[in-house]
N, C-alpha and C positions, 0 to 999 in steps of 0.2 A: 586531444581530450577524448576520454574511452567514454562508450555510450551512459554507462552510470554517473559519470558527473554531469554532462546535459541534461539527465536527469534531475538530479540531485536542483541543478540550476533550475528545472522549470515548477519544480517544487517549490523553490522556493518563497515565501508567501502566501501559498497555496495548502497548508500543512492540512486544516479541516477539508478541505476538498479533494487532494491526494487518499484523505482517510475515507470517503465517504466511497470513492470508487475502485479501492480496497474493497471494503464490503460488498459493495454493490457485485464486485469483480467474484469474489469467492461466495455469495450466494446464488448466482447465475452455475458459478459448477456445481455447489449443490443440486440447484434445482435439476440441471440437465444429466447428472449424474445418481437422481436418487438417494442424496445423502452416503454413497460407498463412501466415499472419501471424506465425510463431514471431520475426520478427526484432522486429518494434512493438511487441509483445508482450511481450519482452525488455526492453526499450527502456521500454516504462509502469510495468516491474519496477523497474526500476532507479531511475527519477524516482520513484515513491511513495515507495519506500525511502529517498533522500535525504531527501526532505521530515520522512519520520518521524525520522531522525538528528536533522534540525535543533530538534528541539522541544525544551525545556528541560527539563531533570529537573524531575522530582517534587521537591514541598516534603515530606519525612518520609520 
């Protein structure tokens, strides 16, 4: 099992909360970076995000 589907697993259930430390994760490099990177930044936001959409619901 490759490290992104253990992922994917501890995600799972988890989709608001996987999102919030997303955020949390790329404003912390904001901050520590001075917004240089606010656009890639944005940009990593957004593709983690998707990926979390695509996971399948919960059984229960």
């Amino acid at each position: 099992m490759s490290m992104l589907d253990k992922l994917k697993g501890m995600m799972k259930g988890h989709e608001d909360t996987a999102r919030q430390g997303v955020e949390k994760a790329g404003d912390a490099v904001d901050e520590k970076t001075g917004n240089k990177y606010q656009s890639q930044v944005d940009t990593a936001q957004q593709k983690a995000d998707e990926q979390i959409d695509r996971q399948p619901p919960t059984d229960g």
